[in-house]
C-alpha positions as CSV (number, residue, x, y, z in Angstrom):
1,X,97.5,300.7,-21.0
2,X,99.5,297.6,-20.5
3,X,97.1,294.8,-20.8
4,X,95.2,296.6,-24.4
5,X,97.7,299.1,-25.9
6,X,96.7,299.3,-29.2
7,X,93.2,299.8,-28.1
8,X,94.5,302.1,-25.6
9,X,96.5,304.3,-28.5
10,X,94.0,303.9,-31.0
11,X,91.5,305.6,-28.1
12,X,93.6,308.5,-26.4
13,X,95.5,309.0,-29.8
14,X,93.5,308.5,-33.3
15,X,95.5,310.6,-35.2
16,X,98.6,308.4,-34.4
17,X,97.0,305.4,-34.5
18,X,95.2,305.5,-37.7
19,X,99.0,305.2,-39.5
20,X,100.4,302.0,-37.4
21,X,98.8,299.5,-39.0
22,X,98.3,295.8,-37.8
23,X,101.8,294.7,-38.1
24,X,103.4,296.6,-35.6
25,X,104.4,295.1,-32.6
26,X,103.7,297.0,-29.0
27,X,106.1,296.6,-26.5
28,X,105.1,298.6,-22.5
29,X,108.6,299.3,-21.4
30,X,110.3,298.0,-18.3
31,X,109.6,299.5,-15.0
32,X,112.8,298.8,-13.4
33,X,115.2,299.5,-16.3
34,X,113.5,303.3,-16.8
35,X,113.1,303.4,-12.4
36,X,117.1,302.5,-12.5
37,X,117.6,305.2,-15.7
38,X,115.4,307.9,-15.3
39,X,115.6,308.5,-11.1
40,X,112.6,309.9,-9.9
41,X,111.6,311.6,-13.4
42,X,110.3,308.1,-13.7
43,X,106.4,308.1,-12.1
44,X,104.2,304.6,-11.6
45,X,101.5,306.7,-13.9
46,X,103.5,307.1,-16.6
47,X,103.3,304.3,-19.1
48,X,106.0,304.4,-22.2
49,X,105.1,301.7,-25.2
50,X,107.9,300.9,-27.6
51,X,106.6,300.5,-31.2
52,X,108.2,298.6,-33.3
53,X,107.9,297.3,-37.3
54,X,108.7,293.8,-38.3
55,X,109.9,295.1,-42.2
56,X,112.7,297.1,-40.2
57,X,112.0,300.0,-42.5
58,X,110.9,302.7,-39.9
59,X,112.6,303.5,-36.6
60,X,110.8,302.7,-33.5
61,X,107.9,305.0,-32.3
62,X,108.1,305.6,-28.3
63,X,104.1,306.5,-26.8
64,X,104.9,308.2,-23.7
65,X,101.4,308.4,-21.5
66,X,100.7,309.7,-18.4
67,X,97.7,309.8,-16.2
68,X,97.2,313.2,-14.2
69,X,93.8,312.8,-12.2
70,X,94.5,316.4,-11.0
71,X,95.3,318.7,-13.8
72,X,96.4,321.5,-11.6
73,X,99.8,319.3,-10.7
74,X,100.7,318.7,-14.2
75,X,104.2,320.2,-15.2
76,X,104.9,320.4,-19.0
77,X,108.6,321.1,-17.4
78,X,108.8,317.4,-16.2
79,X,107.1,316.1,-19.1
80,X,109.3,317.5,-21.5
81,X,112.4,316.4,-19.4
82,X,110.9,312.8,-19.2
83,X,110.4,312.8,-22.9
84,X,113.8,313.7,-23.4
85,X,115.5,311.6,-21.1
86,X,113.9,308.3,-22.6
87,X,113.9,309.6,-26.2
88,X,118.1,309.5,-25.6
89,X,117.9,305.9,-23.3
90,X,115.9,304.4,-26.5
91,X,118.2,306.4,-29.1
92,X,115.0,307.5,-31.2
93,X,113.6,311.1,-31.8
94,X,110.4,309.6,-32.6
95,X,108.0,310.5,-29.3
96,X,104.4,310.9,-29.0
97,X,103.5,312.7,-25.5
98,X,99.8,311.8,-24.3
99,X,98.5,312.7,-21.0
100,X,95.5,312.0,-20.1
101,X,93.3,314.3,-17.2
102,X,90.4,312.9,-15.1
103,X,89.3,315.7,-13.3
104,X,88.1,318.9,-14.5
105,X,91.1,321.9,-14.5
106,X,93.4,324.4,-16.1
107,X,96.7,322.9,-18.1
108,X,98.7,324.2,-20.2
109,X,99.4,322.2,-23.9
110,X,102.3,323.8,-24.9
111,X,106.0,325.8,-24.0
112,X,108.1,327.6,-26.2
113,X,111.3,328.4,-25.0
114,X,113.3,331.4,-27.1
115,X,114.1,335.3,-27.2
116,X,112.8,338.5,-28.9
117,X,113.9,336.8,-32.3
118,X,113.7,333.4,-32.2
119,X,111.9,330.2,-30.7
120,X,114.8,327.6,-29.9
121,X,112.4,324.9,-28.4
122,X,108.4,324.2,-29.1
123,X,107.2,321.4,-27.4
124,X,103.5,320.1,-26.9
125,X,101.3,316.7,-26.9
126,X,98.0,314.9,-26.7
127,X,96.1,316.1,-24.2
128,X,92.9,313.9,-23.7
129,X,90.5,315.1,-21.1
130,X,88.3,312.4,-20.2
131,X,86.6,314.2,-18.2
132,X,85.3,316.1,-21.5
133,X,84.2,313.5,-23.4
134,X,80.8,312.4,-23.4
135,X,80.0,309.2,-21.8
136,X,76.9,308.4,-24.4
137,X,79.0,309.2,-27.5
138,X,80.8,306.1,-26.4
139,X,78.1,303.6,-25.2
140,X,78.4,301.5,-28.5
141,X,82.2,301.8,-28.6
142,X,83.8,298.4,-29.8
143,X,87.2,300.0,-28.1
144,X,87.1,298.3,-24.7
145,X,89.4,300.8,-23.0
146,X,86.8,303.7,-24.2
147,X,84.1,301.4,-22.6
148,X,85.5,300.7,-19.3
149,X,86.3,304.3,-19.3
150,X,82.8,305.8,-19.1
151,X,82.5,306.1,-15.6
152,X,85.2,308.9,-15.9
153,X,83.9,310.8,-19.0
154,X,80.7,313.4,-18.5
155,X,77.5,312.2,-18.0
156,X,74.3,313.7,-15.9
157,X,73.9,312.4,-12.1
158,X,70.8,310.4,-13.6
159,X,72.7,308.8,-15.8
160,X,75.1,307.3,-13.8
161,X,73.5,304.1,-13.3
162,X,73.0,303.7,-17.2
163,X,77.0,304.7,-17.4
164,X,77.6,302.2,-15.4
165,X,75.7,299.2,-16.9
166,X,77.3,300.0,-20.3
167,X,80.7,299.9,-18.9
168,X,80.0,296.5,-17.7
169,X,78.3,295.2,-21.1
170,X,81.3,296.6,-22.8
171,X,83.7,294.0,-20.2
172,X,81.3,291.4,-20.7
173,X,81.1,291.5,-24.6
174,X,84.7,292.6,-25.8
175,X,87.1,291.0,-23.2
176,X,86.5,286.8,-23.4
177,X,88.7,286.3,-20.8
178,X,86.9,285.9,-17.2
179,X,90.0,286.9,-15.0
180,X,90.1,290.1,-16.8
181,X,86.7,290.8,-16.9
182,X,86.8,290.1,-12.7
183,X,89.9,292.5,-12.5
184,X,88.3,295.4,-14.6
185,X,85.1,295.1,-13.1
186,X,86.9,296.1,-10.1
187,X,88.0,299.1,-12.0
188,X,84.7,300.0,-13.5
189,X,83.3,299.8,-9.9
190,X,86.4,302.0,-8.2
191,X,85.7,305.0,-10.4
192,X,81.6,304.6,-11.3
193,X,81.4,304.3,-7.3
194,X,77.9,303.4,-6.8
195,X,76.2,303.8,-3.7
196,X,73.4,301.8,-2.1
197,X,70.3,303.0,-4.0
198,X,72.3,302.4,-7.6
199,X,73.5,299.7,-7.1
200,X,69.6,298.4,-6.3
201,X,68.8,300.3,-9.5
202,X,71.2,298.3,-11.6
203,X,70.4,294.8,-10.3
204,X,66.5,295.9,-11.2
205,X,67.2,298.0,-14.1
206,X,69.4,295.1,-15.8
207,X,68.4,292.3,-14.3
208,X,68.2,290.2,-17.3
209,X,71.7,290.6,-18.4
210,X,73.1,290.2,-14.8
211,X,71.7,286.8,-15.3
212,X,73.7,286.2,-18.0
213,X,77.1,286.7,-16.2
214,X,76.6,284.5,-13.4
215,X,80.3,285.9,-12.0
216,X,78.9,289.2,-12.1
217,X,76.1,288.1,-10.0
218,X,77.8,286.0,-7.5
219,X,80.8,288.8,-7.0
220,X,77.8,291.1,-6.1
221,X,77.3,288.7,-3.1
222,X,80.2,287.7,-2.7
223,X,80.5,292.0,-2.2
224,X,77.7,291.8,0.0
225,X,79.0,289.7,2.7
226,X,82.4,290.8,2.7
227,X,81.2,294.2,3.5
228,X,79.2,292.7,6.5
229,X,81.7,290.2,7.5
230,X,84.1,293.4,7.4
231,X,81.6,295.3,9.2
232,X,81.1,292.7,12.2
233,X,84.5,292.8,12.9
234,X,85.0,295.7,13.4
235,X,82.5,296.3,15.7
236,X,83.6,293.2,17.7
237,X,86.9,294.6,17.9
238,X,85.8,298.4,18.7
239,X,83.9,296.6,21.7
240,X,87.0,294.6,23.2
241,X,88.9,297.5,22.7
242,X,86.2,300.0,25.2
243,X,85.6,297.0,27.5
244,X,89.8,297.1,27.8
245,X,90.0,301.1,28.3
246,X,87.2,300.6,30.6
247,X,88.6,298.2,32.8
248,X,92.6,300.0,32.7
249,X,91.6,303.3,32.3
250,X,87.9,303.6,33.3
251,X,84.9,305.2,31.7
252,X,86.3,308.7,30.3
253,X,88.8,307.0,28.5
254,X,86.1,305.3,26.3
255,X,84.3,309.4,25.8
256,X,87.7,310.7,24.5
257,X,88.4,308.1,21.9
258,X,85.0,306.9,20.8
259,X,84.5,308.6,17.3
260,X,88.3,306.9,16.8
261,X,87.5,303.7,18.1
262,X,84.5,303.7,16.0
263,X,85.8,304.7,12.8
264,X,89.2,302.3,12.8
265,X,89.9,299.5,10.6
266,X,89.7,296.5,12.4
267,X,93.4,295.6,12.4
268,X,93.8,299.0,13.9
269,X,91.5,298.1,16.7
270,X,93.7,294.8,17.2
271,X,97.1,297.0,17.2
272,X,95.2,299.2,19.9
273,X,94.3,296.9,21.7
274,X,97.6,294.7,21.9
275,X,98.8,298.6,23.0
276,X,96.7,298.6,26.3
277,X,99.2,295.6,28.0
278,X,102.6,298.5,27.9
279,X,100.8,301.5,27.9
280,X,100.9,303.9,30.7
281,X,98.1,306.5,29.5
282,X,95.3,306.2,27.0
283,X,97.1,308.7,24.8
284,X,99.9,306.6,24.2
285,X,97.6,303.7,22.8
286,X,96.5,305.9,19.6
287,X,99.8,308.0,19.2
């Protein structure tokens, strides 16, 4: 939202989009100022953008969005009292509502407070279910926020990889700028999650084009070792640690804690093991 907003507005709300036109400046509202303003109606996943028009002729458009991966927390109560709230701090009545849902789930789009004779409040907003769109309908998408998006729209299991590989063509062809395409690869790999046997698939499937993105390529080994680099130390560390139990606590200790000791980061294993100098039992070395 914050590094492509118009390509973020023009994705998760057409109908709004399709009357800004190219002279209107996009401003993502600060953090601290609505934190400091709003208390803790203010949420990391909400994402206000200030619209403004150089001419001066219309008022200033606010585009509240907010992520809900779960839709089953969503509260139209706290959306309507955050849209209130910085509709007054920004002295406009002009407020577009989006939230978007990434998991599957039951919302509700609209409230109407009132009596028997009259509705005295309507409110409702753009609700954009990502997890209802379909992945393919977007594979050509020139919107790069659609694109790195695919991984969390519908697509079959056997289509994953294919997801994938056209979120990644999408980075490489519409963003030019290599420290962005680095940073969203990382978010096209977070929420595509790939196992083992994919990833294979994509390195034979698209092998061609991986060899046209060196960066791509070398961050895939670069990936690699990390994970076995990360993977050595920890067992190095979840062996100091047993030889330590052993040799303070004896043998059971090692039975009782195992699965733990095997599981743990590797800092953890170091804080455990620094434990073992002070402590008294083994229980107090994992408390």
């Amino acid at each position: 939202m914050l590094d492509y907003p118009r390509q973020a507005i023009e994705f998760a709300a057409a109908s709004e989009a399709a009357r800004l036109g190219e002279d209107v400046r996009i401003l993502p509202l600060r953090e601290e100022q609505l934190k400091e303003r709003l208390g803790e109606r203010f949420r990391e996943l909400d994402v206000p953008l200030l619209l403004e028009w150089p001419d001066g002729l219309r008022q200033a458009l606010l585009f509240v969005f907010e992520e809900e991966t779960e839709p089953g927390r969503f509260s139209i109560h706290r959306l309507i009292h955050y849209c209130v709230d910085i509709a007054e701090l920004y002295q406009t009545e002009r407020v577009v509502p989006v939230v978007i849902f990434l998991h599957p789930g039951q919302f509700r789009e609209s409230l109407s407070l009132g009596s028997d004779t009259r509705v005295y409040l309507h409110f409702s907003y753009l609700a954009w279910p990502l997890f209802g769109l379909k992945a393919r309908d977007y594979f050509d998408s020139h919107n790069l926020v659609a694109r790195l998006n695919l991984p969390n729209m519908h697509y079959a299991p056997e289509e994953k990889v294919e997801v994938y590989a056209q979120a990644v063509r999408g980075l490489r062809t519409l963003e030019p700028d290599r420290e962005r395409q680095i940073k969203y690869l990382d978010f096209v790999d977070i929420y595509a999650n790939l196992d083992e046997n994919e990833r294979q698939r994509y390195q034979q499937d698209y092998a061609e084009e991986i060899e046209t993105m060196s960066a791509f390529a070398d961050r895939f080994i670069e990936q690699g070792m990390q994970q076995g680099m990360q993977q050595g130390m920890q067992q190095g560390e979840a062996t100091i640690l047993m030889m330590l139990l052993e040799e303070k606590f004896g043998s059971e200790s090692i039975a009782a804690h195992r699965e733990r000791i095997e599981t743990a980061e590797p800092e953890k294993l170091l804080q455990w093991s620094r434990r073992i100098l002070t402590a008294e039992t083994p229980e107090t070395i994992f408390h």
